[in-house]
Each structure stands twice: as C-alpha cells, then as structure tokens.
N, C-alpha and C positions, 0 to 999 in steps of 0.2 A: 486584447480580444474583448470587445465590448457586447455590451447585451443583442445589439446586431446582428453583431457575427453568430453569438453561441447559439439565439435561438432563433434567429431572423429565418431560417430556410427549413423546411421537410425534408427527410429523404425516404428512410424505408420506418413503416412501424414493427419496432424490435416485439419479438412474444418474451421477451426473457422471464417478463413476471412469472408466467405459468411454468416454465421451465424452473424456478427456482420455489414455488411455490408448491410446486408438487416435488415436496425432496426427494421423495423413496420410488420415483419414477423411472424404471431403468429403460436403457435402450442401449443402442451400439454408442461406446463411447468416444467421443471425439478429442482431437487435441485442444485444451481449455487455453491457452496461454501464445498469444501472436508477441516474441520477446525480443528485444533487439539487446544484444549482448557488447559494451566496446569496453575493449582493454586500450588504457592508458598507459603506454609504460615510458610516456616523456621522462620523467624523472631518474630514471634506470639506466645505468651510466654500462650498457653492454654493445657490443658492436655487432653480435647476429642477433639480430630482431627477428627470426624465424618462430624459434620456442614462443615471444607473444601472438606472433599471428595464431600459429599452430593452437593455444592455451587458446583465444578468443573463437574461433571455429568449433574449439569442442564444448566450450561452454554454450553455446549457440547451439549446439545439435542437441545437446542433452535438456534443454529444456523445453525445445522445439519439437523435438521426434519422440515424446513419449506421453501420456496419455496421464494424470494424475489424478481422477474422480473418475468413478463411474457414470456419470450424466454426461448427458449429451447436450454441447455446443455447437450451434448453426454457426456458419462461418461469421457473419456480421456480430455475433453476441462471445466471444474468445477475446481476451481480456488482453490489452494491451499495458505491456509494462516494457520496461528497459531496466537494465542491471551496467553501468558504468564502475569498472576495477579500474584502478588509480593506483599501479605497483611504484614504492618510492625503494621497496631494495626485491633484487634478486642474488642467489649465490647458490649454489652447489642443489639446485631443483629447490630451495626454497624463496616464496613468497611472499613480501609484507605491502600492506597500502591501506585502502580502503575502499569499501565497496559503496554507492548509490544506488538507491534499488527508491522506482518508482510504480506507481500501477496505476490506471483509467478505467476508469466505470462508465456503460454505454448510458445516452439520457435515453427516457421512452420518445418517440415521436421527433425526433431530430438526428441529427447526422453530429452530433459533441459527446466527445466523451471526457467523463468529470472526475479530477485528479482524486484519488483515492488516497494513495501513501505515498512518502516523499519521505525517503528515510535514511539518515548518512550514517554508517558499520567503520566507525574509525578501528576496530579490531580486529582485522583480514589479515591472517597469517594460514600459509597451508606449504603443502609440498607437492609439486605436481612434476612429473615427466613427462617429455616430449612425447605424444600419440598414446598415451597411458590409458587406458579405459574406462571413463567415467558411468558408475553403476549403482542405483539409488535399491537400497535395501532399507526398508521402515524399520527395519526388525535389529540391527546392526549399523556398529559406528566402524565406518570403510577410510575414509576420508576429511581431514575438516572443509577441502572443498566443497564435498557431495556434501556435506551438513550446512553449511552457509547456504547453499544453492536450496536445495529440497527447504531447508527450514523457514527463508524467505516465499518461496512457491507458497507454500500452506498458510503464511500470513496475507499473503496477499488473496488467496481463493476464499480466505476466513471473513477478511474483511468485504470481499466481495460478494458473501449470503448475508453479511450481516446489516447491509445496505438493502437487501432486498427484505428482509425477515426480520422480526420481532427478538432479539436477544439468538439470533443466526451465525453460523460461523464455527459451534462448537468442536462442531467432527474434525476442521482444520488445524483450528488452535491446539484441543486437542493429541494432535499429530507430530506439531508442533513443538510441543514441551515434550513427547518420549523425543523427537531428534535432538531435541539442547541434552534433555538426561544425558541420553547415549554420548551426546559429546563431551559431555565435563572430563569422560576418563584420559580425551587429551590433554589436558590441563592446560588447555591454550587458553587465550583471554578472549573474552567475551563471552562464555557459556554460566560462569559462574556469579553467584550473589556479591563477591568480594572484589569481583574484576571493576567495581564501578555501580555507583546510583543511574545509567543509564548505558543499557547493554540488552542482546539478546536475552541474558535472563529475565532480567525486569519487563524486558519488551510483553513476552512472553506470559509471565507471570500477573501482567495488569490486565491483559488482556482476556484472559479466564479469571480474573477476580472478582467475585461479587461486591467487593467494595468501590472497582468503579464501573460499577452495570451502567451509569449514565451517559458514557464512552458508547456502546452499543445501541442504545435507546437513540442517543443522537444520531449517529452515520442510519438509522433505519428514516427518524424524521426528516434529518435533512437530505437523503436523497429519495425515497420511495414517498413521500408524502410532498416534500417540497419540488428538487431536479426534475422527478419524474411529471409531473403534475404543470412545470413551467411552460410549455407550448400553450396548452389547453385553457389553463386557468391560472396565468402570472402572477393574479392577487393572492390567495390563495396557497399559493405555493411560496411566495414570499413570506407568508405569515407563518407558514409551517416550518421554514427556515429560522426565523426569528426565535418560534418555539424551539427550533434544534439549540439553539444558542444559548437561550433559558437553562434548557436541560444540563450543558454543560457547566455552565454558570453556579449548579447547583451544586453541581462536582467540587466544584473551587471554590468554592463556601466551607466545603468541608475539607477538599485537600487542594489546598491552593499549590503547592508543588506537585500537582499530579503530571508524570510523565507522558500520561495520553493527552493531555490536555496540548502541550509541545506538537506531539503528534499529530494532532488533529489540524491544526493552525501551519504546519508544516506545508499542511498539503492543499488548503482550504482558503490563506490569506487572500491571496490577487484573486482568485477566483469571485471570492463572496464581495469584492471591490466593484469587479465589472458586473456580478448578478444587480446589485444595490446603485448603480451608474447609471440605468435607463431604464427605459421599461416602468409599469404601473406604479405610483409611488405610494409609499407605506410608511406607517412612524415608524423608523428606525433608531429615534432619541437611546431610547432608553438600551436597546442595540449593543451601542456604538460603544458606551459608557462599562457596559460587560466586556465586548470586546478590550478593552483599553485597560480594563484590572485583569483580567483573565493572559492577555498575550499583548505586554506592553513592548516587544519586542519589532511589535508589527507597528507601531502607532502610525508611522508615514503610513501607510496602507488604509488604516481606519481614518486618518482627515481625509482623506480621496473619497468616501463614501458622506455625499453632500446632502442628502436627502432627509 
C-alpha cells in the first residue's frame, strides 16, 4: 500500500477531532469497537471442533454487543481492531496459545485507517465452557478470559485518545492496570512483574510511566499533527512525522531497551515505508539513521525508504 493508495482518494471528512477533544462531552453512548474476533485452533489435536466455533462467536459478541466509554461514536469513527487466538492445547475446558490483538486509527480527510497496535500475548491460558457467559465486571476478577479481553479493549481505546490528545488515554490505561491487579490473584502468567521483561504487566506499567511520557508525545505528533494533516498539507505532516521519530529517539537515548519503543515499530514499520515512498519529498537522512539504532530489527524496511 503506497502513498497512492493511502491518501490518493477523499471519502467522508471524519469530526472525530472534536469528538475526542471535547472529553467530558456526554451523549447516548454508542458501540466504540467494529472487531473481528478468529480463533485458530489448527494446532489442537480435537475431533469436535464445535467448542472453538461456539468460543470464537462469544468472543465476537462480547466485544461487539456492549458499550465501553461513555462517548459517543458515529459509525465511521468505531475503531477497528481484530483479536486472532492461536489455541496450541485444549483439555478438560482449558485453553493455551496466544492471542494477536491489532487496532486502526481513522486518518482525517481520507478513507485509511492507521495501524495503531500490533501486539503478540504469547501468555493466553484461560478456562472457558461451552455457552458459558461471558460478563465484564471492572470492579472484580471473573475470568482470565474476561481480563485478557476487557484489559486489551482499554489499551487499545487508551491509545486511541492518546493519538488524538496531548498525554491522552489516561482514564483507559488507568482501567487497565486495576484489571491486571485484579488478575494477578490467578497466578497465571502474564499479569505479573516476574512472568517476564515483556508481558501485560510491563505493557501496562510503561504505559502510565512518566518515565516514558515520550511514547505518548509521539503517537499524538505522529498521527494528529502528522496522519491527520497528510491529505491537506503532505509537507508538513511529513515533518511532524520526522519530529514523532526525534521524540522517540529521545527515549532511547535514555532507555535504549524501552519496551514501547518495540511497540511502537510493531505497528508503524511498512507503514512509515510507504508514507516516506512517494509523495512530497523531505530529508529523511538523519530519519533513517534513528530508525536504524532505535529498531534495527526492521532495517530491510528502513533501506526501502530512498528519499
């Protein structure tokens, strides 16, 4: 998907700015989250495949049919994500695998929307029955389903203020970390500080840390300064881009292992490839060379950026 495609055409102009810009604006609240839920259960050595259909259906309603923010979303501005479960064992109603959980941010003035989070849960263990009733209580640990589920929702609505808004996002994250608390009393993996240097805790934990506010600061320049801006005024928004990338840069000056910093390139690499591909050119020298100490994981991706 080249510069072309992403911003070559008009559709509708989204209001979302004022929608999120006016936080404490209440109305009838609408469904935030358009989510396509697939359970994978190739690896799963069972002969009634029924329990995964039945499992992917109610994970699909439960994130679908219920309401998680008071604000109100027009149908074109509901946030598109996808959640992929990869079960590698099942046995007596328990499940192991891992979860993919993705999210999209709408651009203003175009018909694209811009990969937000791209994030892989190699720690998905839960216990679920056939037709069981999945029910999200903030207040209480129900489930380690209902906690993976609801605790990703809030990352993903967190990151998607915090794109619109100056250090945005907090009331999600927030939210966020009492459902990990709540969860540690299962003692399952992923919730906890010892489970691992890179897990729901830490996810979580970076994420409300003032030590990497520059994680925030970026996802606002690069997409409400920069994305948002790229119809209108391409130069401009390229450069605010570049600034997103400084910002980060700054981060990894001081924590060259920072976890969001992974994060962020997760979900941003091919993207910022085909943004830097066509379109107004800009010095990207000095760019490229951040990119390349920051996320040398990605380097085939940064030589494709020729500019």
């Amino acid at each position: 998907m080249k510069w072309q495609k992403i911003f070559g055409m008009k559709s509708w102009i989204k209001a979302k700015a004022t929608a999120f810009l006016l936080l404490f604006a209440l109305s009838t609240p609408a469904q935030e989250l358009e989510t396509q839920v697939v359970v994978n259960a190739d690896l799963v050595d069972q002969t009634n495949r029924q329990i995964f259909e039945t499992l992917e259906r109610s994970l699909n309603e439960f994130l679908n049919s219920r309401t998680w923010t008071n604000r109100e979303y027009l149908p074109q501005e509901r946030l598109k994500c996808s959640f992929v479960l990869t079960l590698t064992a099942y046995s007596d109603n328990r499940f192991e695998g891992n979860l993919q959980v993705q999210s999209q941010r709408p651009i203003f003035d175009s018909n694209y929307d811009s990969p937000l989070f791209n994030y892989l849960d190699n720690d998905v263990i839960f216990t679920y029955q056939e037709y069981q009733p999945l029910v999200y209580n903030p207040s209480i640990f129900q489930s380690n389903l209902v906690s993976l589920l609801s605790f990703y929702v809030h990352i993903i609505l967190g990151l998607d203020v915090a794109s619109f808004e100056q250090n945005g996002g907090s009331t999600y994250f927030d939210t966020a970390q009492r459902i990990a608390n709540l969860a540690q009393q299962s003692k399952l993996v992923g919730w906890n500080q010892n489970d691992g240097i890179r897990n729901r805790f830490w996810l979580i934990d970076s994420l409300r840390s003032n030590t990497f506010r520059e994680y925030r600061q970026a996802l606002y320049e690069y997409h409400r300064q920069g994305m948002d801006q790229m119809v209108v005024a391409p130069d401009a928004a390229k450069i605010a881009i570049i600034q997103a990338i400084e910002t980060l840069y700054s981060l990894f000056n001081r924590r060259p292992n920072a976890f969001l910093l992974q994060v962020f390139f997760d979900a941003k690499s091919q993207e910022m490839v085909d943004i830097f591909s066509g379109g107004p050119q800009v010095d990207v020298s000095t760019m490229v060379s951040q990119l390349k100490r920051m996320a040398p994981f990605f380097n085939p991706q940064w030589k494709e950026i020729k500019f």
